[in-house]
N, C-alpha and C positions, 0 to 999 in steps of 0.2 A: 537625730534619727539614725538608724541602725543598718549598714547595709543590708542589703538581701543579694541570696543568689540562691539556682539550684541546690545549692550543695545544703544551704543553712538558711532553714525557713525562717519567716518572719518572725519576730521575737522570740527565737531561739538562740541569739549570738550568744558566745560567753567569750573568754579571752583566751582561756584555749582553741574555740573553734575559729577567732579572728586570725589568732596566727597561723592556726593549720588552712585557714583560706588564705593568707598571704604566703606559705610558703608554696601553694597549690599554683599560684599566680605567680611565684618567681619559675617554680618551674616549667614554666607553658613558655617564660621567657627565655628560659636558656635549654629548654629541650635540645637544640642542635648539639648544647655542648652536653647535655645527659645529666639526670641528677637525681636521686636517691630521698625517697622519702621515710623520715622514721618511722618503725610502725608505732612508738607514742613517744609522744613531748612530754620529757622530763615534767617532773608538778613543780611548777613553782621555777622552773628556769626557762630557754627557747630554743625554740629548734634550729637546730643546725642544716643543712643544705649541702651536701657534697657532692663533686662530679664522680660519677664514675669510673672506674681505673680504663683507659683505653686500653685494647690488647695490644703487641706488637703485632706487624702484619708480620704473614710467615715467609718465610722465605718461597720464593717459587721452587717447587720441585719438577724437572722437567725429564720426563723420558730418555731414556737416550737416545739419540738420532741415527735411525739404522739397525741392519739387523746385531743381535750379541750372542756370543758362544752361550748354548743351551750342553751346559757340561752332563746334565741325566740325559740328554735327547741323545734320537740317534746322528748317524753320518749325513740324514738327510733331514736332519731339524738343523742343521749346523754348514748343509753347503752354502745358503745364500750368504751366508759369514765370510765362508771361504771363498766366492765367488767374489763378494764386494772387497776385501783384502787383496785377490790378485788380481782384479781390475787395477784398482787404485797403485798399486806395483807397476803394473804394463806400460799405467798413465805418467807414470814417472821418469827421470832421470836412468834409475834404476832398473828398467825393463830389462835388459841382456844379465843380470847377477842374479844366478840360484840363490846367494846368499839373503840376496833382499826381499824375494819371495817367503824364508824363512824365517825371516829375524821381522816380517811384518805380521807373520800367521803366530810366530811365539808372543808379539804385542798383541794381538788380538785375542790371545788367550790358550793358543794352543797349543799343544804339548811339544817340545823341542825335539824330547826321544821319541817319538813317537813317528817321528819324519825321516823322511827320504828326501835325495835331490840329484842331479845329474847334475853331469862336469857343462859348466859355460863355454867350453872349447873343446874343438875335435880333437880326434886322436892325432892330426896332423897342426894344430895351432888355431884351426880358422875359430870362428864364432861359431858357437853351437847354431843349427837348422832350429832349433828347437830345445826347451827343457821344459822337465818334468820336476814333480815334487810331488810331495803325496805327506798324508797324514793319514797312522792308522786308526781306526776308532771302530772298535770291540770286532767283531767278524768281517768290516767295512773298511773302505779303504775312500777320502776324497782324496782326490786327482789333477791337479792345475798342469794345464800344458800352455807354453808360450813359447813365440821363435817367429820369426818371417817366413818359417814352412806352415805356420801354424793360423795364420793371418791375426785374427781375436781371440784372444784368451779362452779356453775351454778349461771346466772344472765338471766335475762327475764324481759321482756314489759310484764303487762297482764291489763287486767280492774280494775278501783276502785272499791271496794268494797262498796255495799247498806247504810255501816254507813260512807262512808268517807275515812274509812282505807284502808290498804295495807293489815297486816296481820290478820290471825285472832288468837282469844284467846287474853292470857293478855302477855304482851310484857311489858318489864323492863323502866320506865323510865330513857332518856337521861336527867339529870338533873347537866350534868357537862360542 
C-alpha cells in the first residue's frame, strides 16, 4: 500500500513524486543546515540535495568613537574636535609643550599651516602662565588656551583677525 500525505493524494504516487516527497522530508530534516530544492528532477535520474552556500558574516563596521574633523563644516562643527584633542593634551604628560598641542591637532586632522602657538617660556626662562594656539579656518579662528593661569583648558570660535592671524603678538614658529 502506498503512502499518503498532504502533499500526494491517495493513489496518486508515482516515482517521481516518491522522491520529491522524500527529498521534501530530507529537507524538514536538515532545515537548520538549509537546503535547495530543484525546481524538476532530472527524468529518468534523482534529485540531488544541496546546502546552501553560507554567507561570510561581515565584518563589524564601527563608528568612530568621538567627535572627527568635518573638513566642509565650519570653525564651530569642528571645535568639539578641538576641544577633545586639547583636553586629551592637558591630560597628558605633555600639558606645558605648544608643540604637543600641535602635532595632536595635526593627528587629528588639522592643518599644520594653518596654526599658530606661543613660546612655553617667558621672556625671562620661567614656564609660560599660559599658551595659546590657534587654528585658522576660512574667516574663523579656534583657540586653545592652557597654563596654570588658565586653570581648565579653554577652546573657542572667535573672528580672524584684520592681518589674517588668529593670535596676536609674536608666536613661535612651527617649523617641525
Amino acid at each position: 500500500m502506498p503512502r499518503h500525505s498532504a502533499f500526494f493524494p491517495r493513489g496518486r504516487t508515482t516515482p517521481a513524486s516518491r522522491r520529491l516527497s522524500t527529498l521534501v522530508i530530507a529537507c524538514g530534516v536538515v532545515l537548520l543546515a538549509g537546503c535547495s530544492v530543484p525546481d524538476a528532477a532530472p527524468s529518468g535520474g534523482t534529485a540531488t540535495v544541496s546546502p546552501q552556500p553560507t554567507a561570510e558574516p561581515s565584518p563589524a563596521v564601527t563608528a568612530p568613537s568621538g567627535p572627527v574633523l568635518v573638513p566642509d563644516g565650519s570653525a564651530a562643527d569642528n571645535l568639539e574636535l578641538f576641544s577633545t584633542v586639547t583636553a586629551s593634551v592637558w591630560n597628558s604628560d605633555a600639558r606645558e609643550s605648544g608643540r604637543a598641542y600641535v602635532d595632536a591637532l595635526v593627528a587629528a586632522g588639522f592643518d599644520k599651516a594653518s596654526m599658530q602657538v606661543t613660546e612655553d617660556l617667558s621672556t625671562v626662562g620661567n614656564r609660560a602662565e599660559s599658551i595659546q594656539f590657534s587654528v585658522l579656518w576660512g574667516q574663523e579662528c579656534l583657540i586653545g588656551q592652557v597654563g596654570p593661569a588658565t586653570g581648565e583648558p579653554v577652546a573657542v570660535v572667535v573672528p580672524v583677525l584684520g592681518e589674517g592671524m588668529c593670535l596676536v603678538g609674536q608666536t613661535r614658529p612651527i617649523d617641525w
